[in-house]
TIMI-2910 file (N, C-alpha, C, CB; in pm, 1 decimal, decimal comma, always signed):
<rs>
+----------+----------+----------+----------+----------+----------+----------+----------+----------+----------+----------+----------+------+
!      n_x !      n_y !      n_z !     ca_x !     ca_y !     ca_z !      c_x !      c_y !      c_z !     cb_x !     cb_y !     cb_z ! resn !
+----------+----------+----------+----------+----------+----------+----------+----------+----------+----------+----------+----------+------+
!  +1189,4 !   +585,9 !  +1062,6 !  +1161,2 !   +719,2 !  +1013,1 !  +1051,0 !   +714,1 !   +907,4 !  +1288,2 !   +783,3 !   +955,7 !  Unk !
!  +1006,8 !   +827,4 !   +848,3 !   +910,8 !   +840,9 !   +799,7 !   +933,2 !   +812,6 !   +631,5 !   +865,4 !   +964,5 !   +849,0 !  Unk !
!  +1087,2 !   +803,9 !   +580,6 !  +1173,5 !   +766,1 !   +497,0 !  +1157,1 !   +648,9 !   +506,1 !  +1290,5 !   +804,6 !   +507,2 !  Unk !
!  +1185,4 !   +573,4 !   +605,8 !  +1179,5 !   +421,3 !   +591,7 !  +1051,2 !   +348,1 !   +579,1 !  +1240,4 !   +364,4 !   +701,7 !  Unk !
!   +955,4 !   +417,8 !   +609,5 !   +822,7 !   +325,4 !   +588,9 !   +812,8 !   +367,8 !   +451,3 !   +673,5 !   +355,3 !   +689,7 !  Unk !
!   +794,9 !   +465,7 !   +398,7 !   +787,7 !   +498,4 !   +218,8 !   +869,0 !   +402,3 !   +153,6 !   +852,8 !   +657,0 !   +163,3 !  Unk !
!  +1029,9 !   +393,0 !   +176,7 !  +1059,9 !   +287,2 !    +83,8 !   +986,7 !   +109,9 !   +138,8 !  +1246,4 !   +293,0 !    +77,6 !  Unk !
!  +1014,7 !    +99,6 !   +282,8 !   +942,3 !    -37,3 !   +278,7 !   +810,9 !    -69,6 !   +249,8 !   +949,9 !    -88,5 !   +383,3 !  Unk !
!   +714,6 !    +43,7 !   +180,7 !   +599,9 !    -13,1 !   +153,9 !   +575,0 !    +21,4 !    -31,2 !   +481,6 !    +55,7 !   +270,1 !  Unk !
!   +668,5 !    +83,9 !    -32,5 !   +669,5 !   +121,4 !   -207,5 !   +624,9 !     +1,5 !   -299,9 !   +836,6 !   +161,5 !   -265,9 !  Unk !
!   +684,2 !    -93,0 !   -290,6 !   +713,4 !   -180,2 !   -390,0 !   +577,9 !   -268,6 !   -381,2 !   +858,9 !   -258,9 !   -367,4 !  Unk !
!   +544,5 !   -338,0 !   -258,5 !   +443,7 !   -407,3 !   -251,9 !   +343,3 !   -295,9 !   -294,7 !   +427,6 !   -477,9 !   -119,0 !  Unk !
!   +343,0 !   -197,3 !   -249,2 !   +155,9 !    -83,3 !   -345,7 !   +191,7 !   -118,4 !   -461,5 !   +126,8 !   +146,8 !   -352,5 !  Unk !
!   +335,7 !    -69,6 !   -559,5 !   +347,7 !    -78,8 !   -651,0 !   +269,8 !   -171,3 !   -773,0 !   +439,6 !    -84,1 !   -626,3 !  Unk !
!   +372,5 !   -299,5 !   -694,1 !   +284,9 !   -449,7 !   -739,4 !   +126,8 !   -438,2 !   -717,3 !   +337,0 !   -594,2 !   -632,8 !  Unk !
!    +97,2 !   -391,2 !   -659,1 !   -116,3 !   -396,5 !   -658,6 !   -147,4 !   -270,6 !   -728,8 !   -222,7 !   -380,2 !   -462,9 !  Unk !
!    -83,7 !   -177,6 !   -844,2 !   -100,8 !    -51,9 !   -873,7 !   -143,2 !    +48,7 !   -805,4 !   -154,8 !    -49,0 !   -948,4 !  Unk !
!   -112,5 !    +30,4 !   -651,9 !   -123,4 !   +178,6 !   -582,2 !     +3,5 !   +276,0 !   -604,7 !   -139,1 !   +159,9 !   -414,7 !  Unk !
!    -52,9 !   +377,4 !   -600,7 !    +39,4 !   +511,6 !   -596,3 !    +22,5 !   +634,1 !   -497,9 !    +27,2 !   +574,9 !   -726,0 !  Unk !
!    +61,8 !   +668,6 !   -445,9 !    +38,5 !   +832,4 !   -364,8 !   +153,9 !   +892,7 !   -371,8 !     -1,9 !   +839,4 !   -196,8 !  Unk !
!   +111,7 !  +1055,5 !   -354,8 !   +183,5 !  +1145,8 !   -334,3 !   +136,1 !  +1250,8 !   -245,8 !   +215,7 !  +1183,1 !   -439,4 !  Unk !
!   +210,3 !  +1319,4 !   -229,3 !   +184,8 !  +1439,4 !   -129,5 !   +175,2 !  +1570,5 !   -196,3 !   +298,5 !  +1452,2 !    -23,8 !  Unk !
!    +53,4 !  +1694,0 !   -192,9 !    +60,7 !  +1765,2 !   -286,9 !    +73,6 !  +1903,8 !   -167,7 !    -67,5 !  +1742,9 !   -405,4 !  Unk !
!   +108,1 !  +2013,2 !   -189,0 !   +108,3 !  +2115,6 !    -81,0 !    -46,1 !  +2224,2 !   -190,8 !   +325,9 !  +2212,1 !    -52,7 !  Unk !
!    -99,0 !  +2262,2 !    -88,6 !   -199,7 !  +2380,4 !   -180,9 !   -289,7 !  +2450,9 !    -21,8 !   -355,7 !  +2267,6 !   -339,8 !  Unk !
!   -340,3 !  +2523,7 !   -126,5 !   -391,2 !  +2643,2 !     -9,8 !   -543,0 !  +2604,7 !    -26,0 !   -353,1 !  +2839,8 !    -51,8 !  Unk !
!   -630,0 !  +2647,6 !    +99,0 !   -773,0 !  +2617,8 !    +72,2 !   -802,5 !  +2763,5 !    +46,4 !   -865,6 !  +2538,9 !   +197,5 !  Unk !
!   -944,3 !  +2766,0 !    -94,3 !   -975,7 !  +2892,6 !   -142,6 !  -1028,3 !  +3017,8 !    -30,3 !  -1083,2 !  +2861,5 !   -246,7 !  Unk !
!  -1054,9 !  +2963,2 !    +47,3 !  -1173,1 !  +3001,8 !   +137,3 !  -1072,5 !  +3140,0 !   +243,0 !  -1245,7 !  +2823,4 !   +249,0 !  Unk !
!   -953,2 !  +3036,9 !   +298,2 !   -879,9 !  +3140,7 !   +394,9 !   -768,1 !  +3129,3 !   +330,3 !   -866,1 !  +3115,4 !   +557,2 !  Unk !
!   -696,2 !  +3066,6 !   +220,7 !   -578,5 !  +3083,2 !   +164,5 !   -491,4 !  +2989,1 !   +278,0 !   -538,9 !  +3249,8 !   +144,2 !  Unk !
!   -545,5 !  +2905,7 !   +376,4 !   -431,2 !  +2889,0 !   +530,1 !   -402,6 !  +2732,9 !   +435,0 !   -530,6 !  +2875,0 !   +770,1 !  Unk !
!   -281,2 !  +2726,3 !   +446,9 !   -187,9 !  +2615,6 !   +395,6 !   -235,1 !  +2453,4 !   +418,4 !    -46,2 !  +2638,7 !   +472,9 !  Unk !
!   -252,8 !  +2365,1 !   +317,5 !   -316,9 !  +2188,3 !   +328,2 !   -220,0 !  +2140,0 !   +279,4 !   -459,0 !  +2126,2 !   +242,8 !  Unk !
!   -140,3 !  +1998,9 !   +349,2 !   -105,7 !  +1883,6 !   +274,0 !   -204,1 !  +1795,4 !   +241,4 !    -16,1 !  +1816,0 !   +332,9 !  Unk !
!   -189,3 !  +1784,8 !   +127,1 !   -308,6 !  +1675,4 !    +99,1 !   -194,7 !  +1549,2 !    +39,1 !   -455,6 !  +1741,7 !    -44,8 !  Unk !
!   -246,7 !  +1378,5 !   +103,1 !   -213,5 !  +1257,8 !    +55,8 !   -280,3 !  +1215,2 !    -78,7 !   -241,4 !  +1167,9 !   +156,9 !  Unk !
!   -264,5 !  +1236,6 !   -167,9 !   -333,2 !  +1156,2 !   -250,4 !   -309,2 !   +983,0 !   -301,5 !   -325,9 !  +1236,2 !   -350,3 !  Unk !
!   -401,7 !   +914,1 !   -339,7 !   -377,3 !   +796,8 !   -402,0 !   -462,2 !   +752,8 !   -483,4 !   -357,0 !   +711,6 !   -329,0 !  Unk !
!   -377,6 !   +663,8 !   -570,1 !   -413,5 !   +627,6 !   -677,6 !   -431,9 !   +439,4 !   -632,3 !   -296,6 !   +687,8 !   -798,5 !  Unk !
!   -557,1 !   +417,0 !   -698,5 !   -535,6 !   +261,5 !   -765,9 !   -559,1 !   +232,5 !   -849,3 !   -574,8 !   +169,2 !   -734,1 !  Unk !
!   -433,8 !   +210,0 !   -966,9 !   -478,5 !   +182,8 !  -1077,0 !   -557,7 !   +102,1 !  -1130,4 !   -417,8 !   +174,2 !  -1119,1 !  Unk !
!   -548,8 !    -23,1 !  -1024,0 !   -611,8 !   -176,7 !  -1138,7 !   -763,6 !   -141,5 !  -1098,4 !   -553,0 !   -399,2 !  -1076,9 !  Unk !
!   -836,4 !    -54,9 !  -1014,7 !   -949,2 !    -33,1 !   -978,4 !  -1036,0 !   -166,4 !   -922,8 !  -1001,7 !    +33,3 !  -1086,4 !  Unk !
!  -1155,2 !   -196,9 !   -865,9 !  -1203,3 !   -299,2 !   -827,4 !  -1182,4 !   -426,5 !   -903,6 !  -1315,8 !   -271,8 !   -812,5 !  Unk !
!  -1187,2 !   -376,6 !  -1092,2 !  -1230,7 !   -527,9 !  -1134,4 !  -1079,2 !   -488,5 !  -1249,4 !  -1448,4 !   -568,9 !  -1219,7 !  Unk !
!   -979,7 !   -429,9 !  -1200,0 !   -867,7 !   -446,2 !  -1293,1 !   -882,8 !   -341,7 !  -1411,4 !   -863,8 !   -597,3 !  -1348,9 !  Unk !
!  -1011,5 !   -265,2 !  -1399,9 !  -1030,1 !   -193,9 !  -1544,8 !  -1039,6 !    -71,4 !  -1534,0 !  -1143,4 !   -228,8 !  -1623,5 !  Unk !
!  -1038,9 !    -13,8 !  -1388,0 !  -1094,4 !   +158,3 !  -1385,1 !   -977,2 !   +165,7 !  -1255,2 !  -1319,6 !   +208,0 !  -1333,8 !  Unk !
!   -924,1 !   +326,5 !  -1237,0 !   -861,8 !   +394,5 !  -1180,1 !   -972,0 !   +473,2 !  -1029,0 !   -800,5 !   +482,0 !  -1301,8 !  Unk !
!   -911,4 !   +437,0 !   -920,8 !   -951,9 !   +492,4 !   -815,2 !   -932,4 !   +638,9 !   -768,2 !   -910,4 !   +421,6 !   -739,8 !  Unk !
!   -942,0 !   +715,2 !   -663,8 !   -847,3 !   +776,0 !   -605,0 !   -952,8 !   +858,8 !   -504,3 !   -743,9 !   +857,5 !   -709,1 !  Unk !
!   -854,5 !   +841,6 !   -420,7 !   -885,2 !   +878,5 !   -264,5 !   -785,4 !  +1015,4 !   -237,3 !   -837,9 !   +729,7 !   -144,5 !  Unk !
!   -852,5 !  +1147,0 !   -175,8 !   -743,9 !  +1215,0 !    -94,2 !   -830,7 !  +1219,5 !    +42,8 !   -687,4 !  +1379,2 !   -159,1 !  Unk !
!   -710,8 !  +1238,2 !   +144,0 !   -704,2 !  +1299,6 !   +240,1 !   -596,4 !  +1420,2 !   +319,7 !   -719,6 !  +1212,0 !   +285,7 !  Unk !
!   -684,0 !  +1546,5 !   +353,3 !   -635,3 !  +1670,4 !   +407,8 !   -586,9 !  +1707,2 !   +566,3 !   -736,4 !  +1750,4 !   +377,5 !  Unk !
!   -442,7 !  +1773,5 !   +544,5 !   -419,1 !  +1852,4 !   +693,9 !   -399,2 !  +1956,9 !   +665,3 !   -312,2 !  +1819,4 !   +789,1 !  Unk !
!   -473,0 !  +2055,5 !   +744,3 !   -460,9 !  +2191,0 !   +754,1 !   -325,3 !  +2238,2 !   +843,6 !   -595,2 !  +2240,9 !   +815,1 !  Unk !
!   -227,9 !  +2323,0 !   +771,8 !   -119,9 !  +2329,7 !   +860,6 !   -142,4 !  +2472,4 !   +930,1 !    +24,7 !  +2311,8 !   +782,7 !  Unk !
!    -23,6 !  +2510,9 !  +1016,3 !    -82,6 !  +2616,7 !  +1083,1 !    +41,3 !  +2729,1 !  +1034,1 !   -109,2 !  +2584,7 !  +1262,6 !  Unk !
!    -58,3 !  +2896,3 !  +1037,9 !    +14,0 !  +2971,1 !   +945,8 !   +146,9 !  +3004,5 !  +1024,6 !    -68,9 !  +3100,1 !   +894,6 !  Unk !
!   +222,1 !  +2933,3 !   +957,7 !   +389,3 !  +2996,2 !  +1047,6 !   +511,5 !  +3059,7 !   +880,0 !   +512,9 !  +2770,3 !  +1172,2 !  Unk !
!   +548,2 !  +3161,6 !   +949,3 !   +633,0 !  +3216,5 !   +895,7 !   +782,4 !  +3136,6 !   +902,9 !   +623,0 !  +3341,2 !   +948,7 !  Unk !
!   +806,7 !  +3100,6 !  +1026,3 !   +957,1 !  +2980,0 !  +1059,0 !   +946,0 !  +2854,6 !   +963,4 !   +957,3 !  +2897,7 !  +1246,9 !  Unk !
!  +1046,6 !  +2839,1 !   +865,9 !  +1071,8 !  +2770,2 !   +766,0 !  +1059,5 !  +2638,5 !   +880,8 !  +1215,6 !  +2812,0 !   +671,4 !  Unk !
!  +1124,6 !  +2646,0 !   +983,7 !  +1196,5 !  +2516,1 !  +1003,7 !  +1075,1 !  +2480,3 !  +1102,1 !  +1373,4 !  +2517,0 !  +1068,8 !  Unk !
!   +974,3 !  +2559,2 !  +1121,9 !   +861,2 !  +2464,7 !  +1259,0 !   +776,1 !  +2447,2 !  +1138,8 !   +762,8 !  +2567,7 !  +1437,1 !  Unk !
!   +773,5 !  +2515,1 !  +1035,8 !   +679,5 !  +2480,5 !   +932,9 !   +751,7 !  +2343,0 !   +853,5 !   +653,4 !  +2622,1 !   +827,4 !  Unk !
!   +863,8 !  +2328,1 !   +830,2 !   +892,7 !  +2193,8 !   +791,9 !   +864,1 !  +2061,7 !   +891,2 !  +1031,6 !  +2199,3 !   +760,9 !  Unk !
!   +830,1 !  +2142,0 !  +1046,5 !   +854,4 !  +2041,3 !  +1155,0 !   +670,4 !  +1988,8 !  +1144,2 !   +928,2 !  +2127,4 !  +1337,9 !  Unk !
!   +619,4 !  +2089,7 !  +1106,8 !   +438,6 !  +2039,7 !  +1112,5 !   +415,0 !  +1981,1 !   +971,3 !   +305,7 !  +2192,5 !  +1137,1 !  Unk !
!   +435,5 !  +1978,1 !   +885,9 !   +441,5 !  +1906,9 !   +739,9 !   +527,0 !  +1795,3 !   +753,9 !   +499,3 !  +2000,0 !   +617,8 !  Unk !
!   +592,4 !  +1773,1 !   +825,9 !   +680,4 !  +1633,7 !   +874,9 !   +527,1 !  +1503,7 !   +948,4 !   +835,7 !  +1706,3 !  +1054,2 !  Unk !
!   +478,4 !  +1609,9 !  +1071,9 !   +406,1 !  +1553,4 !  +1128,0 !   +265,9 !  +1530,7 !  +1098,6 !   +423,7 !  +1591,8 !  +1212,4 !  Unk !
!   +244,5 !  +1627,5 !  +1019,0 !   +129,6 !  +1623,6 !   +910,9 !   +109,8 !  +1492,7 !   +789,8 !   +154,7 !  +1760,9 !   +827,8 !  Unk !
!   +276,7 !  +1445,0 !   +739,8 !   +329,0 !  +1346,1 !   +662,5 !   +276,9 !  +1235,7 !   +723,5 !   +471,9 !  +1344,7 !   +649,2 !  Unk !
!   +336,6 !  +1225,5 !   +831,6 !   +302,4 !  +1071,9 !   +931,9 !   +178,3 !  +1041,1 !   +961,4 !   +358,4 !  +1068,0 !  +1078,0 !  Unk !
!   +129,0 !  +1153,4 !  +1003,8 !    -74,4 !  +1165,8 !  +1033,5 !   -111,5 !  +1079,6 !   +908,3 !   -175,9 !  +1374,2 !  +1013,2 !  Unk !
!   -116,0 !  +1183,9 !   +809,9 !   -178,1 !  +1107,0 !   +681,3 !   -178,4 !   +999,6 !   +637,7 !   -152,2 !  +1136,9 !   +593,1 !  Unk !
!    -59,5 !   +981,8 !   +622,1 !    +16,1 !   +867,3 !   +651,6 !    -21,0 !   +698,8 !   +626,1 !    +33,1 !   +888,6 !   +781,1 !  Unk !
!    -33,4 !   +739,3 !   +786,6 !   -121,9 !   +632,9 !   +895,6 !   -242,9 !   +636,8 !   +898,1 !   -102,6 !   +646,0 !  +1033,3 !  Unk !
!   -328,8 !   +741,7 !   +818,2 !   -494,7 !   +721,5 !   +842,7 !   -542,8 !   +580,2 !   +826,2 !   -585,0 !   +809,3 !   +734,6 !  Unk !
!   -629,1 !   +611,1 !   +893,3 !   -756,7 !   +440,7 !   +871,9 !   -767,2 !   +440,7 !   +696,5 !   -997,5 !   +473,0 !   +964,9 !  Unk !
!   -799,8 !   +568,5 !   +609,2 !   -877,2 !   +540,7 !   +499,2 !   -708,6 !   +478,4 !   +379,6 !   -991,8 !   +720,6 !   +445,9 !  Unk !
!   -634,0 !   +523,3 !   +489,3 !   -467,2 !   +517,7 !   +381,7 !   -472,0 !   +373,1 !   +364,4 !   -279,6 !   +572,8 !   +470,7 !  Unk !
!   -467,3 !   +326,6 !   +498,1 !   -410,9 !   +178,0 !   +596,6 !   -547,5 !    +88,4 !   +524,2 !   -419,2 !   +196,7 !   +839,5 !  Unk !
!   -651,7 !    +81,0 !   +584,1 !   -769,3 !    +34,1 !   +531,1 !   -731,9 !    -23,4 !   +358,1 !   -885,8 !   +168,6 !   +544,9 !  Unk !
!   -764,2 !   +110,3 !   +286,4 !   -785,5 !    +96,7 !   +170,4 !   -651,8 !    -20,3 !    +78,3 !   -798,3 !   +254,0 !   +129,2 !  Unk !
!   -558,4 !    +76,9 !   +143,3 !   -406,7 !    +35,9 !    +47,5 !   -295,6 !    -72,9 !    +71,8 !   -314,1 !   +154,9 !    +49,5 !  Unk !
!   -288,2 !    -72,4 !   +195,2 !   -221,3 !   -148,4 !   +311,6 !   -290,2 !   -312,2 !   +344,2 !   -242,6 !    -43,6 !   +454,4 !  Unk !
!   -373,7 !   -276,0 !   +407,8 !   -455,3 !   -440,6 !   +427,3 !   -551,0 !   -511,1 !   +333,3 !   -548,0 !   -440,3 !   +547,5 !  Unk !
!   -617,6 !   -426,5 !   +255,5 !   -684,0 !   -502,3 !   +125,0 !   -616,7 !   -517,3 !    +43,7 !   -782,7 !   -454,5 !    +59,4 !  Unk !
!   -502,9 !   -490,2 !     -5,5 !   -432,0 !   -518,5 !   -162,2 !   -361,4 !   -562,8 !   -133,8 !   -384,8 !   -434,4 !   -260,0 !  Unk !
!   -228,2 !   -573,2 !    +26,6 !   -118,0 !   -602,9 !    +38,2 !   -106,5 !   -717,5 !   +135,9 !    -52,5 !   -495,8 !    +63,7 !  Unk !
!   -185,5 !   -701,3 !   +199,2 !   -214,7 !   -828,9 !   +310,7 !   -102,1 !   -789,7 !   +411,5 !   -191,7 !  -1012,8 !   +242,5 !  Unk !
!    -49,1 !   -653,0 !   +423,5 !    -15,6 !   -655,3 !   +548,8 !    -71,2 !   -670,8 !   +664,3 !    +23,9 !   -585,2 !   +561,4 !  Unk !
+----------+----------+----------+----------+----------+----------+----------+----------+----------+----------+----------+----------+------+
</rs>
């Protein structure tokens, strides 16, 4: 589940000072609903400066609580898994 990869990868980002979260916000333009991933690296390239990367999904406008929890689920995993997530956080700092 999408629970279980968050805790099994927590600890190892941790240890390399990565952080992310998930923020919900609207784009100014049409007001239509974004999850955005954000992340943090703290120790920065040389240990002394703070990074941070986001990446955006545009969700789609639904009134149904529960298909709108079902596309922010799948929106979660997308992000997730991006190349720039995986790339950046995952295989350079962690050696997965």
């Amino acid at each position: 589940t999408l629970d279980n990869l968050h805790k099994a990868i927590q600890a190892p980002l941790e240890k390399h000072g990565i952080y992310y979260t998930f923020k919900m916000c609207s784009m100014s333009e049409s007001g239509r609903n974004i999850l955005k991933l954000q992340v943090w690296d703290m120790l920065g390239k040389d240990n002394d400066s703070q990074e941070f990367e986001e990446s955006c999904f545009a969700l789609p406008d639904e009134s149904d609580m529960q298909k709108l929890g079902s596309c922010m689920t799948f929106a979660s995993r997308y992000l997730f898994n991006c190349p720039i997530f995986v790339d950046r956080c995952v295989l350079l700092k962690t050696g997965f």
